[in-house]
VEXGU-329356 format. One record per atom (N, C-alpha, C): residue in one letter; x, y, z; atom name; residue number from 1. Coordinates in steps of 0.001 Angstrom, whole numbers, m for minus. Last residue first. Layout:
REM residues N
[node "a" [X Y Z] "CA" NUM]
...
***
This chain:
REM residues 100
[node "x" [28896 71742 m76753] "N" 100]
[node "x" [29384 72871 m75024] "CA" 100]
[node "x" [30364 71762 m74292] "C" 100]
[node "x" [30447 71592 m79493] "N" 99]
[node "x" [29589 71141 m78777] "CA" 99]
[node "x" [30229 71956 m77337] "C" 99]
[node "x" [30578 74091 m82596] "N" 98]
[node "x" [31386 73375 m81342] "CA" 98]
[node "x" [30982 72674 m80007] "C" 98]
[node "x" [29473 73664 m85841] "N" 97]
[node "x" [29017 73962 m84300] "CA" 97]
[node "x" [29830 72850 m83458] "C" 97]
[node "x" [29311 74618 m88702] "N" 96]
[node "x" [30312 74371 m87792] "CA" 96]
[node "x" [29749 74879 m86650] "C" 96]
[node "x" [27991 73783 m92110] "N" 95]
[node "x" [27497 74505 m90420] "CA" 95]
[node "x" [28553 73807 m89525] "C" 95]
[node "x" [28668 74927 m94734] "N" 94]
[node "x" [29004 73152 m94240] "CA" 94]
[node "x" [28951 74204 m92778] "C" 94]
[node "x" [28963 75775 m97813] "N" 93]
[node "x" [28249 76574 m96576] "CA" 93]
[node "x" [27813 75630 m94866] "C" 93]
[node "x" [30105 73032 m99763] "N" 92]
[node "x" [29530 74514 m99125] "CA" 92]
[node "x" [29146 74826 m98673] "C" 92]
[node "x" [30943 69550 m98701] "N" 91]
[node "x" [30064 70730 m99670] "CA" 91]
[node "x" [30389 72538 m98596] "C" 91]
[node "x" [34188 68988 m98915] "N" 90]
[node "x" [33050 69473 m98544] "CA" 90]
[node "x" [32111 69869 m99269] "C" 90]
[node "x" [36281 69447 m101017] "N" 89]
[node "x" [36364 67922 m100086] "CA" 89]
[node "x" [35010 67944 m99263] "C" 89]
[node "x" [36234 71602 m102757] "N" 88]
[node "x" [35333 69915 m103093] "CA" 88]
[node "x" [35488 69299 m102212] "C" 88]
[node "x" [38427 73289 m101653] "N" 87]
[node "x" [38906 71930 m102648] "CA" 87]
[node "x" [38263 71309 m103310] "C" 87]
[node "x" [36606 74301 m100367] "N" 86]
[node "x" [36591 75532 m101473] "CA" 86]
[node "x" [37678 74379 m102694] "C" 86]
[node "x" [36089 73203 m98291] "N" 85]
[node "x" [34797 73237 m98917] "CA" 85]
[node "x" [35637 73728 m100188] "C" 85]
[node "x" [38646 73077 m97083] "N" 84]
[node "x" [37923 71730 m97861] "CA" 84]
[node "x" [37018 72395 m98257] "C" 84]
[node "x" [38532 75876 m96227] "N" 83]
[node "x" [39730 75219 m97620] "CA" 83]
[node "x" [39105 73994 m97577] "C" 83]
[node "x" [36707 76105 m94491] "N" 82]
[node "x" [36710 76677 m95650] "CA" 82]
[node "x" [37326 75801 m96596] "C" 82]
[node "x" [37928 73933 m92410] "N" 81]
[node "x" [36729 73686 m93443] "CA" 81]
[node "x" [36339 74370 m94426] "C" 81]
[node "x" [40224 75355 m92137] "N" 80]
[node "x" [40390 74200 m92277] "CA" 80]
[node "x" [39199 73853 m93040] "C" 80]
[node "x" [38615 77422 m90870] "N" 79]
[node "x" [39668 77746 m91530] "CA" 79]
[node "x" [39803 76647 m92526] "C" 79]
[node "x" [37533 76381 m88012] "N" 78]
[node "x" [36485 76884 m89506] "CA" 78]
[node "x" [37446 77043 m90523] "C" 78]
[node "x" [40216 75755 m87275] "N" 77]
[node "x" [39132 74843 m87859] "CA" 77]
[node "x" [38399 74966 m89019] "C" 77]
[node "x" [40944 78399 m86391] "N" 76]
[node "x" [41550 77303 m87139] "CA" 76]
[node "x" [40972 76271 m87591] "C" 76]
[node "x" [38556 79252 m84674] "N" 75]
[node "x" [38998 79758 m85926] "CA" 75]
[node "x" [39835 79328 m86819] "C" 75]
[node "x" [39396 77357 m82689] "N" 74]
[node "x" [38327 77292 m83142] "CA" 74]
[node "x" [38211 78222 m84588] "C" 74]
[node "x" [41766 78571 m81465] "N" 73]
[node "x" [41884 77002 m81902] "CA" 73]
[node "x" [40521 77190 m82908] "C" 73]
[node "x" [40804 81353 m81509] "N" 72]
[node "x" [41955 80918 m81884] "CA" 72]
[node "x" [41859 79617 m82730] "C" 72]
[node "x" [39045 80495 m78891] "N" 71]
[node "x" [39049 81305 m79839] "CA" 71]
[node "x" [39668 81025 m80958] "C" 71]
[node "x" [40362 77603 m77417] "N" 70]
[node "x" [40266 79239 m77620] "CA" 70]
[node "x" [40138 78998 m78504] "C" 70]
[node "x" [40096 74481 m75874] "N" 69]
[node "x" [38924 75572 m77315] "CA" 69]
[node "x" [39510 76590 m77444] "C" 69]
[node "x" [41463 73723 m73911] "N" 68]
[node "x" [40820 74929 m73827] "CA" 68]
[node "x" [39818 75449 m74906] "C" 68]
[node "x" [42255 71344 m75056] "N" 67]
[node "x" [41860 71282 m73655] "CA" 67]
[node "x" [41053 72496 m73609] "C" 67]
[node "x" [43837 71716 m77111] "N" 66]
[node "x" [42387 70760 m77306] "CA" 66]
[node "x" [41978 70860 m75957] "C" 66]
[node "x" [45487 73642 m76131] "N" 65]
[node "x" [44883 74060 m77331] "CA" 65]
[node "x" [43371 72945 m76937] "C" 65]
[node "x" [47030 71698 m74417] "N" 64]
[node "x" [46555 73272 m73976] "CA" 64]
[node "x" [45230 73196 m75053] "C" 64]
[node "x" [46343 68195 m75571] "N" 63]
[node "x" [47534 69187 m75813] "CA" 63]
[node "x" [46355 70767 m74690] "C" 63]
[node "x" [46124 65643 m77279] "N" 62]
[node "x" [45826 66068 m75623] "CA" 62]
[node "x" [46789 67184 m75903] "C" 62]
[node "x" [46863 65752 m79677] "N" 61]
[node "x" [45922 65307 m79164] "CA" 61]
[node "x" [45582 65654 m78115] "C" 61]
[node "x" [50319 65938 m79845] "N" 60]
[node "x" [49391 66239 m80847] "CA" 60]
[node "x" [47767 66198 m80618] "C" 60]
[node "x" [51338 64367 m77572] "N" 59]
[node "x" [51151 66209 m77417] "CA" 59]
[node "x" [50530 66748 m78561] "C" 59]
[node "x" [50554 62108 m78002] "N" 58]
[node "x" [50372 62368 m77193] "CA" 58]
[node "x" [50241 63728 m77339] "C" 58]
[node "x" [52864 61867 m80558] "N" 57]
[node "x" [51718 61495 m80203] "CA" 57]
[node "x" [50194 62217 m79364] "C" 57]
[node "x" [55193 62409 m78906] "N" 56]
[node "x" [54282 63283 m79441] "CA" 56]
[node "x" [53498 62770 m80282] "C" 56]
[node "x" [54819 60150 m76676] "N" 55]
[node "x" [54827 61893 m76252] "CA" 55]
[node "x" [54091 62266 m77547] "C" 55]
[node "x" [55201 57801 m78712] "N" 54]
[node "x" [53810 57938 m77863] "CA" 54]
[node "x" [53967 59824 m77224] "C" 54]
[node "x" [57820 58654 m79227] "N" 53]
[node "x" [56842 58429 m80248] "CA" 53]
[node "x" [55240 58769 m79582] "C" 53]
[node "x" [59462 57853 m76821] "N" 52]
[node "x" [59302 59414 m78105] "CA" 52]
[node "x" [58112 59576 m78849] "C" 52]
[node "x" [58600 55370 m76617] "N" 51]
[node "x" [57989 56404 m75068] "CA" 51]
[node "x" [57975 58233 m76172] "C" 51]
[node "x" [57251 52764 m78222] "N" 50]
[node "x" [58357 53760 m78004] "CA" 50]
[node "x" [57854 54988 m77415] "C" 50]
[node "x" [55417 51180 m79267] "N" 49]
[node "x" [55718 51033 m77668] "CA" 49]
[node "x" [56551 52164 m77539] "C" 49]
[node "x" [55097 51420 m82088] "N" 48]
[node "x" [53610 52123 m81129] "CA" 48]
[node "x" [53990 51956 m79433] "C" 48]
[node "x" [57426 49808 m83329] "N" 47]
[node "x" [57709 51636 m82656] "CA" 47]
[node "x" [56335 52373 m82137] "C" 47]
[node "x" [56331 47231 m82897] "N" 46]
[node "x" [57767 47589 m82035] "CA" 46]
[node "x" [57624 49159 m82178] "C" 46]
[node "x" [53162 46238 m83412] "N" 45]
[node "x" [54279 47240 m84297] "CA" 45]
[node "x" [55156 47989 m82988] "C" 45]
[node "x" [51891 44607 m81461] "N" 44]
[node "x" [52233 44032 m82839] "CA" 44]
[node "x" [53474 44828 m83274] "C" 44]
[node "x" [51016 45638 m78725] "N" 43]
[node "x" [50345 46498 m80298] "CA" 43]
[node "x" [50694 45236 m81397] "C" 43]
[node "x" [50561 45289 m75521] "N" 42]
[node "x" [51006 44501 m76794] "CA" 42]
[node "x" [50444 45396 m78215] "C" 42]
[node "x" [51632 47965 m73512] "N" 41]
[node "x" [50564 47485 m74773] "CA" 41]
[node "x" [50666 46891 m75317] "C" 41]
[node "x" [53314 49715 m72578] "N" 40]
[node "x" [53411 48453 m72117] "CA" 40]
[node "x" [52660 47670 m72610] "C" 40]
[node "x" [52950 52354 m73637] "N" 39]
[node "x" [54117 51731 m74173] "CA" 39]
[node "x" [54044 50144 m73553] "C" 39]
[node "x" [50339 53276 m72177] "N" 38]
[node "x" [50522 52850 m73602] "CA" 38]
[node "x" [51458 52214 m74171] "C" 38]
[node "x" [51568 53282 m69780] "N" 37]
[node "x" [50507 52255 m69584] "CA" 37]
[node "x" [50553 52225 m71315] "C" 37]
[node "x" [53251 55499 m70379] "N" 36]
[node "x" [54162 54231 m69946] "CA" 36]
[node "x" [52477 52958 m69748] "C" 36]
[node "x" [51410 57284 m70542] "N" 35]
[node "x" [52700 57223 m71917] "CA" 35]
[node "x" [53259 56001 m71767] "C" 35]
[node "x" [50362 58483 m68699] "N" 34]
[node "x" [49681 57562 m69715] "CA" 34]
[node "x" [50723 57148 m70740] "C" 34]
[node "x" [52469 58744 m67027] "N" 33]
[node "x" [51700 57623 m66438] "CA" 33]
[node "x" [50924 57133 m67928] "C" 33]
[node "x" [53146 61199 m68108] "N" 32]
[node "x" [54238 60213 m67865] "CA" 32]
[node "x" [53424 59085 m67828] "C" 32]
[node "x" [50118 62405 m67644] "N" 31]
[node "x" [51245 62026 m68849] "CA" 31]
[node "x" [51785 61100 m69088] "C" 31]
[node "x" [48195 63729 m66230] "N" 30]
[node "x" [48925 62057 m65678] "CA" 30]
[node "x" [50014 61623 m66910] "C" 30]
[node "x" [46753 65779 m67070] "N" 29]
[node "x" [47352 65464 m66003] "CA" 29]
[node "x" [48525 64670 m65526] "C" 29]
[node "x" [46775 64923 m70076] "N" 28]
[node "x" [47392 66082 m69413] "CA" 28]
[node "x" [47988 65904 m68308] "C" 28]
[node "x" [44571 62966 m69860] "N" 27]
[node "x" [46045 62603 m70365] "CA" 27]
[node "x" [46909 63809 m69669] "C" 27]
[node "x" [42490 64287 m68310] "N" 26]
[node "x" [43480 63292 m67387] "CA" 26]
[node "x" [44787 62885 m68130] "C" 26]
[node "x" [41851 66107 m70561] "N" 25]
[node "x" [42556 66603 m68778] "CA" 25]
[node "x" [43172 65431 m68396] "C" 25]
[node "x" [41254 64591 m72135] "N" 24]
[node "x" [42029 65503 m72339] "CA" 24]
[node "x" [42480 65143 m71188] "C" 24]
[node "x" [38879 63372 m70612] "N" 23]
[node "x" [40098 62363 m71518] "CA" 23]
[node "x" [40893 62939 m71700] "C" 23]
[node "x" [37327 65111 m70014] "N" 22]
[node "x" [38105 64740 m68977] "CA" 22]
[node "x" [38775 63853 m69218] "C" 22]
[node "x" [36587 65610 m72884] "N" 21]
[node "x" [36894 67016 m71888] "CA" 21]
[node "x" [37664 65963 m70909] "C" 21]
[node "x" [35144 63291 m73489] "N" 20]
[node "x" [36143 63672 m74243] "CA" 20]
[node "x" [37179 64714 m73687] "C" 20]
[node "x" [33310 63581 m71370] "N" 19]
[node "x" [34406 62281 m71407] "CA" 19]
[node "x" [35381 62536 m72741] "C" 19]
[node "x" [31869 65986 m72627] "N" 18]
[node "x" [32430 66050 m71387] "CA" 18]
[node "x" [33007 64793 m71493] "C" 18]
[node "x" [30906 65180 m75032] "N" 17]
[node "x" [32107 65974 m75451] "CA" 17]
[node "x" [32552 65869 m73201] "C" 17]
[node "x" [29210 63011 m74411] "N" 16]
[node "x" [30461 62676 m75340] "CA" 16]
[node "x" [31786 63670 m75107] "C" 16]
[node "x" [27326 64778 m73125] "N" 15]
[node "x" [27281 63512 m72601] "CA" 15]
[node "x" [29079 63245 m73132] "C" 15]
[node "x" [26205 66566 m75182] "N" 14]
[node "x" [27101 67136 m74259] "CA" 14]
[node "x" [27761 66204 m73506] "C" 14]
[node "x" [25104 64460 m76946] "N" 13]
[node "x" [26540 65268 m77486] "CA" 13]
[node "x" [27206 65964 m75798] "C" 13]
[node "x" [23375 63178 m75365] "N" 12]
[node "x" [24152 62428 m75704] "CA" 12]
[node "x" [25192 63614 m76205] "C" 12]
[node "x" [21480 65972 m74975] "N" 11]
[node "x" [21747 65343 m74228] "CA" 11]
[node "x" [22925 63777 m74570] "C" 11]
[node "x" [20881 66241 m78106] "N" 10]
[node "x" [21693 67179 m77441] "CA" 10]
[node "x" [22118 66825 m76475] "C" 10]
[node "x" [21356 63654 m81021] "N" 9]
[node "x" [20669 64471 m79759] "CA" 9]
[node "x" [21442 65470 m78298] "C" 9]
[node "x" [22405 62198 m82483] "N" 8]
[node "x" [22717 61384 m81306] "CA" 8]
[node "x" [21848 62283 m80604] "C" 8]
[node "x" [22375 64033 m84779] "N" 7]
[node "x" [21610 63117 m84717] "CA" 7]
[node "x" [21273 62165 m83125] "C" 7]
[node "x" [24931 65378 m84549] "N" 6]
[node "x" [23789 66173 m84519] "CA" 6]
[node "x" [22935 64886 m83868] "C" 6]
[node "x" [27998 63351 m83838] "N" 5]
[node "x" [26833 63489 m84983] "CA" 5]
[node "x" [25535 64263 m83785] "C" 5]
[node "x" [30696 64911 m83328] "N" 4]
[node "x" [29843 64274 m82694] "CA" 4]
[node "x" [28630 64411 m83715] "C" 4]
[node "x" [34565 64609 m84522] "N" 3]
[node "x" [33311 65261 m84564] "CA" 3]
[node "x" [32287 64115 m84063] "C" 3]
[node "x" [37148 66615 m82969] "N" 2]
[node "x" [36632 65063 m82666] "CA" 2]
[node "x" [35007 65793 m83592] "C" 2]
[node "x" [40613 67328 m83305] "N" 1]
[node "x" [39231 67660 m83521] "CA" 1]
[node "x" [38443 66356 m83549] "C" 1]
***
């Protein structure tokens, strides 16, 4: 879940969420390819190069689900923000809008 501030204006949110949309798709697409340009990365930390690690990674983030929105995915969310609002981690009645 990525959130886009209101504030940036409607023309900048749809702007964000489409390069977010074809950041999905191309990890998707090109996998293998992004998995091995990430593992060749100087990072510092020996297990951010590991090809297991980067997959799921990888399949946590770019995944069907973040590619498509269903229904579903999106009801899991609001879900997610109930239970923070109802912890305190939110305030209440906290407006959930999914950018186009």
């Amino acid at each position: 879940m990525n959130v886009i501030r209101r504030g940036l204006g409607n023309e900048r949110i749809v702007l964000v969420s489409a390069i977010l949309r074809d950041a999905i798709d191309y990890a998707l697409d090109h996998r293998d390819e992004v998995i091995r340009a990430l593992a060749a990365e100087q990072r510092g930390e020996a297990a951010l190069a590991q090809t297991a690690l980067l997959d799921r990674y990888l399949a946590m983030y770019a995944n069907e689900d973040t590619r498509a929105m269903a229904p579903d995915a999106r009801r899991a969310i609001e879900v997610l923000f109930d239970r923070a609002a109802k912890a305190g981690l939110l305030p209440p009645g906290r407006l959930i809008e999914f950018a186009p």
